[in-house]
C-alpha positions in Angstrom: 172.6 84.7 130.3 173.9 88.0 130.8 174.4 88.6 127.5 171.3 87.7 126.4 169.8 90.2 128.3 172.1 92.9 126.8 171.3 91.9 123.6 168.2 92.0 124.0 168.1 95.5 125.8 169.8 96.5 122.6 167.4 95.1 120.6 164.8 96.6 122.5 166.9 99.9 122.3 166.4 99.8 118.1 163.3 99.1 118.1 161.7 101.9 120.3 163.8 104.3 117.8 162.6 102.7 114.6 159.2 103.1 115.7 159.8 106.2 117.0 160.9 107.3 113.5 157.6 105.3 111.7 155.6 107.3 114.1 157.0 110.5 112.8 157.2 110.0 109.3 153.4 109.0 109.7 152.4 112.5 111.4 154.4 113.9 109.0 151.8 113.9 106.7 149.3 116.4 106.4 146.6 116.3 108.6 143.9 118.0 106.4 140.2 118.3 106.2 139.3 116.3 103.1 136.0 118.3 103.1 137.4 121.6 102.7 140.2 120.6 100.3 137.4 119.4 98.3 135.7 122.9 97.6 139.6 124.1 96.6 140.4 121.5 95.0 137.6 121.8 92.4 137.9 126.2 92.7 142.0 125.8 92.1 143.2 122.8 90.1 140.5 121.1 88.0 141.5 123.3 85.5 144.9 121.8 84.9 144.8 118.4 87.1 142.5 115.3 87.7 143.2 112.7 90.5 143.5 109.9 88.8 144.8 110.6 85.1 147.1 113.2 83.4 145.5 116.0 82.1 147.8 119.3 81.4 149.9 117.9 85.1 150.0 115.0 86.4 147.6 112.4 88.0 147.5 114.2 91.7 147.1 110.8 93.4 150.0 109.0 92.1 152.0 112.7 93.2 150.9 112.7 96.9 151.0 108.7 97.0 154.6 108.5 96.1 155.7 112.0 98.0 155.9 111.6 101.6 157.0 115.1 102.5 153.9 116.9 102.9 156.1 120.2 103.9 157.3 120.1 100.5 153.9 119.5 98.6 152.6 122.5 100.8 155.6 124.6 99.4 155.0 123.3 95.8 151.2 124.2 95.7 151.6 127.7 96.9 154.5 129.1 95.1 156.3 126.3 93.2 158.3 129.3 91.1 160.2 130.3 94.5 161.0 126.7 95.0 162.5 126.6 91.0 164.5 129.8 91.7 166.2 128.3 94.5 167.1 125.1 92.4 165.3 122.5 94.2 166.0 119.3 92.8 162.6 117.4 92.8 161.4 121.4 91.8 163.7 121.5 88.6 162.6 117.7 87.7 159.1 118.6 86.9 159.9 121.8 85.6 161.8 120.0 83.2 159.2 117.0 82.6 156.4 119.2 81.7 158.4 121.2 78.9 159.0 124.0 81.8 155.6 125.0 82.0 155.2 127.2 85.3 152.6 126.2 87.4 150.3 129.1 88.6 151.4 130.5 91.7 148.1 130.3 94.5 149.6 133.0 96.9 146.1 133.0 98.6 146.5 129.5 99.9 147.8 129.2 103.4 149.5 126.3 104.9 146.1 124.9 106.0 144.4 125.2 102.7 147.0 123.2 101.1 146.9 120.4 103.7 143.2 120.5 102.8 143.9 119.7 98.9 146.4 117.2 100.0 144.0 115.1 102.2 141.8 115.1 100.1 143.4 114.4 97.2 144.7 111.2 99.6 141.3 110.5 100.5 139.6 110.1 96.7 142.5 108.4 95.6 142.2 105.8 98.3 138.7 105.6 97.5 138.7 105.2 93.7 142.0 102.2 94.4 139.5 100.6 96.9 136.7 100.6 94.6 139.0 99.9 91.6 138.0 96.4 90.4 140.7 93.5 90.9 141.2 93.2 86.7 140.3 96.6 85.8 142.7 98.7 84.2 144.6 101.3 86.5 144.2 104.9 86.1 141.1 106.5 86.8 139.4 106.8 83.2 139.5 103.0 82.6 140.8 101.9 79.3 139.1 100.1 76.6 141.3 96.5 77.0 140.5 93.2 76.8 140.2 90.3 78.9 143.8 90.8 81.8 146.7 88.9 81.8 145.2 87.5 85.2 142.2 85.8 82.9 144.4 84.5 80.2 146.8 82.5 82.7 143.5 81.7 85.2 141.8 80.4 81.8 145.3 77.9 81.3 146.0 76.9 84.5 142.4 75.4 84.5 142.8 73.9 80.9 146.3 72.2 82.2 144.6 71.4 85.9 141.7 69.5 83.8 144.2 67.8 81.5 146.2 66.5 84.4 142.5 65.9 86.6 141.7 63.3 83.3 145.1 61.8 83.2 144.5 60.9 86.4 140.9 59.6 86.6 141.7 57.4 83.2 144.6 55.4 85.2 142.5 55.3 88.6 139.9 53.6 86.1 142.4 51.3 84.7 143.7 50.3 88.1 140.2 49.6 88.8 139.0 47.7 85.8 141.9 45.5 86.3 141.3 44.8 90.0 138.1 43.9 89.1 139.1 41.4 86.7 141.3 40.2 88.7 138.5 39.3 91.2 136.7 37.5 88.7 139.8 35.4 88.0 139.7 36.7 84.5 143.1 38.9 85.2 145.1 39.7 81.7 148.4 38.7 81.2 150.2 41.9 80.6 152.9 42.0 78.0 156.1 43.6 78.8 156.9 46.3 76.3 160.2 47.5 76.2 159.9 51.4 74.9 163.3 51.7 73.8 163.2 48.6 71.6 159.2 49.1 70.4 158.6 52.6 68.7 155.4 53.9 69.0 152.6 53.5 66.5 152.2 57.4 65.8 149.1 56.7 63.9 147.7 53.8 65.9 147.8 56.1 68.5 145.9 58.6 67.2 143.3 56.5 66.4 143.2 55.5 70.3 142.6 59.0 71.4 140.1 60.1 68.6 138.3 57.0 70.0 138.5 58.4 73.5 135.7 60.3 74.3 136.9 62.1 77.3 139.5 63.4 75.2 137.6 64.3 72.4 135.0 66.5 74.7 138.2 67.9 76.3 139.9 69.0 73.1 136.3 70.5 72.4 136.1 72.3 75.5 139.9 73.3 75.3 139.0 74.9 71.3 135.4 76.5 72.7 137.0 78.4 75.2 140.0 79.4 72.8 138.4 80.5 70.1 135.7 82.2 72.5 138.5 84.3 74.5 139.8 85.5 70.6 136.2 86.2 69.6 135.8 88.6 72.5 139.3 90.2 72.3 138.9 91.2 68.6 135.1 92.3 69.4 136.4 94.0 72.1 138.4 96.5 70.3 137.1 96.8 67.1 137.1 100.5 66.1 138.9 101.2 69.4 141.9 102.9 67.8 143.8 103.6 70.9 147.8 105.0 69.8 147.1 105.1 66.0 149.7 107.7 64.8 149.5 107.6 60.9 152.5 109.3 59.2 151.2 113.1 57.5 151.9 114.4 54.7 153.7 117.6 56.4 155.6 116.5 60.1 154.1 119.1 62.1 155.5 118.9 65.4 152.9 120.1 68.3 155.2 119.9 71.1 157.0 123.2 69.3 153.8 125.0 68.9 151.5 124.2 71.6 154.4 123.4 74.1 157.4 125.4 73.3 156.2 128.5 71.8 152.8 127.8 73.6 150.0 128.7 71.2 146.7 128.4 72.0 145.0 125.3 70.7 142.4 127.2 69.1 144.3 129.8 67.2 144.9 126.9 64.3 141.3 125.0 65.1 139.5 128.0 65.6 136.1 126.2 65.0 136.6 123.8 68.7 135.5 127.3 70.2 132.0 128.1 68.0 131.3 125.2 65.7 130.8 121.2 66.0 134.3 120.1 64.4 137.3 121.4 65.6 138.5 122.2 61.6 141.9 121.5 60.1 143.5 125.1 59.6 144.3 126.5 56.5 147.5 127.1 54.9 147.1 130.9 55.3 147.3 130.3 59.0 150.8 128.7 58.6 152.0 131.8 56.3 151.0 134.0 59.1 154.4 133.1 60.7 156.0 131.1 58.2 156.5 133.5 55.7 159.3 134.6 57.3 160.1 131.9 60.1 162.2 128.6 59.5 161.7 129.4 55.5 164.8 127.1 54.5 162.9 124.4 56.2 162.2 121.2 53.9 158.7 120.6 55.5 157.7 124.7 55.2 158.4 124.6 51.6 156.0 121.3 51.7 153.5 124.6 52.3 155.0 127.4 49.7 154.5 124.1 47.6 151.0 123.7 48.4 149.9 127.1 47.7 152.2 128.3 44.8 154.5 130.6 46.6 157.2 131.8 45.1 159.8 132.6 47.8 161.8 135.0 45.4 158.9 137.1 44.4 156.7 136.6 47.4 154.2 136.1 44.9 151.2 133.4 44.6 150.6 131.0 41.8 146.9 129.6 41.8 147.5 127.6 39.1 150.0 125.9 41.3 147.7 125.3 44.5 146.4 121.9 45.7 145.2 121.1 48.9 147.3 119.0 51.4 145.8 115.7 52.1 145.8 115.6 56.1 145.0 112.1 57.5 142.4 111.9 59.9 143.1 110.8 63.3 140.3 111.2 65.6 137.0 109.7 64.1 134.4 108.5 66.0 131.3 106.6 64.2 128.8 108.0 62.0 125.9 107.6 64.4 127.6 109.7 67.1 127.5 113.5 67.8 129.9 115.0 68.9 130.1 118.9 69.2 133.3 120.9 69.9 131.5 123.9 70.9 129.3 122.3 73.5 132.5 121.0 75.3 134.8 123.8 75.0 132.4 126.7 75.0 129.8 125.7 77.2 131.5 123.1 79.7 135.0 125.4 79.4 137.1 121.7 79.1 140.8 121.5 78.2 141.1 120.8 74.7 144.1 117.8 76.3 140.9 116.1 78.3 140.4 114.1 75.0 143.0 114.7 73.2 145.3 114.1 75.6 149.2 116.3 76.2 149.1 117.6 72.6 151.9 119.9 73.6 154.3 117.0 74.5 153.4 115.1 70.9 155.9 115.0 68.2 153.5 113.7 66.0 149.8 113.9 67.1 148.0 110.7 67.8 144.5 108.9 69.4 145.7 109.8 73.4 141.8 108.6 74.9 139.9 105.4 73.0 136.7 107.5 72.3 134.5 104.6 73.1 130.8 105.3 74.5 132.3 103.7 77.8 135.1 106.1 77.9 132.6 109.4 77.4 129.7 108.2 79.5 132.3 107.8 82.9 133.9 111.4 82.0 129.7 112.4 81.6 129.5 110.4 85.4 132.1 112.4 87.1 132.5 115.7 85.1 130.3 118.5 87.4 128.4 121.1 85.8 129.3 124.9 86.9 126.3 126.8 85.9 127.7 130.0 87.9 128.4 132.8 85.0 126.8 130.1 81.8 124.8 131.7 80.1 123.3 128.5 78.6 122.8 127.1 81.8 121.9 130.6 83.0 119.1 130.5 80.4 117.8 127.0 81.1 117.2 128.0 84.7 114.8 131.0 83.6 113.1 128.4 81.7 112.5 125.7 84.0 111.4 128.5 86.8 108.6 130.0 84.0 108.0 126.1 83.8 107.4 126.1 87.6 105.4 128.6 87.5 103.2 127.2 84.3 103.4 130.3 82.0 103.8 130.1 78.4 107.5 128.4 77.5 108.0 128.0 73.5 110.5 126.1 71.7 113.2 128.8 70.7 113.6 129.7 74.3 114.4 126.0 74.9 117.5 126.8 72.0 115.2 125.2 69.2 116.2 127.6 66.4 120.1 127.0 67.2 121.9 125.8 64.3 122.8 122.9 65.5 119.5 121.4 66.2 119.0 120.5 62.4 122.2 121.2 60.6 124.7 119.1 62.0 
């Protein structure tokens, strides 16, 4: 008896300590005002980070999820350079991961500020898991996908529950028709039938079964809800070209350009800033550095190729020229419009919102599906700064002269821009 007690005294020992410990790792979080890290969040990060998907960093939720040392997230968000200088190790691992891109340094934050962003980051996160439907995709802008996994088995385990339910009900039958004879004195004599001496009459007994009408509705049944789960996958995604990566002509690789040597999106699709397509550069853009960089390169001469130069002279033949044929990746349907310059210029969005981490892309391909679905939730929770637009800027005038009924005509609505009529 004695020992029992010290055992359990021990017991009782370990287990104050181990909640002891739970209780500080719990407090060890950040205790933030969600509120206020709201209004930073959105002033700070939106630029490079979204909660729930990755943008130019990563998903923030999945980061603050998986990180329980809020001391180090608070270090991280206000100078993460000073925390790469001194060789941190989780500091140098996503330094490394995102092509050792530096992370603006927020020297204005204090310790409190930073809590802020972290609960609330916490907060919307659980929020957007909690309201997340049970066979929804993950990740906050839901992909395009087809019925889940979860569906598919549901969907067999009731075609192989009502298979078996049958089975059952046809020998309870049986066992009851034959009672019943067997009341009215008209039992059968049942004829012992050895298996392993008697094959089995394949085709007598599929005549049997196409006589069975239970079975026959439950093939029908079984082929209506097969064939109705393919018709709605291949509806489902038709045109939804999620991952399509066709092979081009010349291997451009993005994550050398845009990552590496870090050039600005638009300095090659110079029209994303001012017109409605984005525009495929022209050759003359590549010869700006290629004239003289990576010249023995196969895939440059693809260019000098393309436009007639002569390496030697430095000279251009015109009779030589043809145009490269570039394969189209991103193409959404006719009867959608889509403007570059509305996004980009006017809302100020990240050419990777769309198009996903171009700079980490050997070869470019479709990053987001493009579907109405996918544009209409970014439209849902994308908020409109109107500080310092003068679009916006404009359209307030406008609706204030509205207000106050004077005379408002078209052209100061924007109904002699270009792109009213000539899109």
């Amino acid at each position: 008896m004695r020992s029992f007690s010290l055992i359990l005294k021990q017991f009782s020992r370990s287990f104050v300590l181990v909640a002891s410990f739970a209780i500080c790792g719990l407090s060890a979080y950040a205790q933030g005002d969600a509120a206020k890290g709201e209004a930073l969040f959105k002033t700070k990060c939106t630029t490079c980070h979204k909660i729930d998907q990755r943008v130019i960093g990563p998903a923030l939720g999945t980061v603050v999820t998986s990180e329980t040392d809020d001391k180090w997230l608070i270090k991280w968000i206000e100078n993460n350079q000073a925390l790469i200088a001194a060789k941190d190790p989780k500091a140098l691992k996503i330094y490394n991961e995102y092509n050792q891109s530096a992370m603006t340094v927020f020297g204005d934050l204090s310790d409190a500020d930073a809590a802020n962003i972290i609960a609330y980051v916490r907060a919307d996160w659980k929020t957007m898991q909690t309201a997340k439907p049970v066979a929804g995709a993950p990740g906050a802008a839901p992909v395009e996908s087809g019925p889940s996994d979860l569906v598919i088995f549901g969907l067999i385990c009731v075609i192989v529950l009502a298979f078996v339910i049958i089975l059952v009900l046809n020998r309870v039958i049986g066992t009851l028709e034959r009672l019943l004879l067997k009341r009215q004195g008209l039992e059968l004599e049942e004829e012992e039938v050895e298996v392993a001496v008697v094959p089995v009459d394949r085709l007598l007994l599929a005549k049997k079964l196409i006589k069975n009408k239970k079975f026959v509705f439950f093939v029908i049944i079984c082929g209506t809800i097969a064939m109705g789960s393919w018709s709605w996958v291949t509806l489902w995604n038709t045109n939804v070209h999620t991952g399509y990566q066709p092979v081009q002509p010349i291997k451009f690789p993005h994550d050398m350009h845009a990552g590496v040597m870090k050039i600005d999106c638009q300095y090659c699709h110079s029209g994303a800033y001012k017109s409605k397509n984005a525009s495929i550069p022209s050759l003359n853009v590549c010869m700006n550095c290629h004239k003289m960089v990576k010249t023995e390169s196969p895939e440059i001469h693809k260019i000098y190729d393309a436009l007639g130069y002569d390496t030697q002279t430095q000279k251009y033949d015109t009779t030589k020229a043809r145009p490269i044929q570039w394969i189209r990746i991103h193409n959404l349907p006719d009867f959608a419009y889509f403007n570059h310059s509305q996004h980009v210029k006017v809302a100020g969005l990240k050419c990777q919102t769309c198009h996903g981490p171009v700079q980490t892309m050997k070869e470019v391909y479709q990053y987001s599906p493009l579907t109405m679905k996918w544009c209409i939730q970014c439209h849902k929770r994308t908020d409109v700064n109107m500080k310092g637009n003068a679009y916006y800027e404009n359209m307030i005038q406008v609706h204030d002269l509205i207000k106050q009924g004077k005379h408002v005509t078209a052209a100061a609505m924007g109904g002699i821009e270009c792109g009213k009529c000539h899109y």
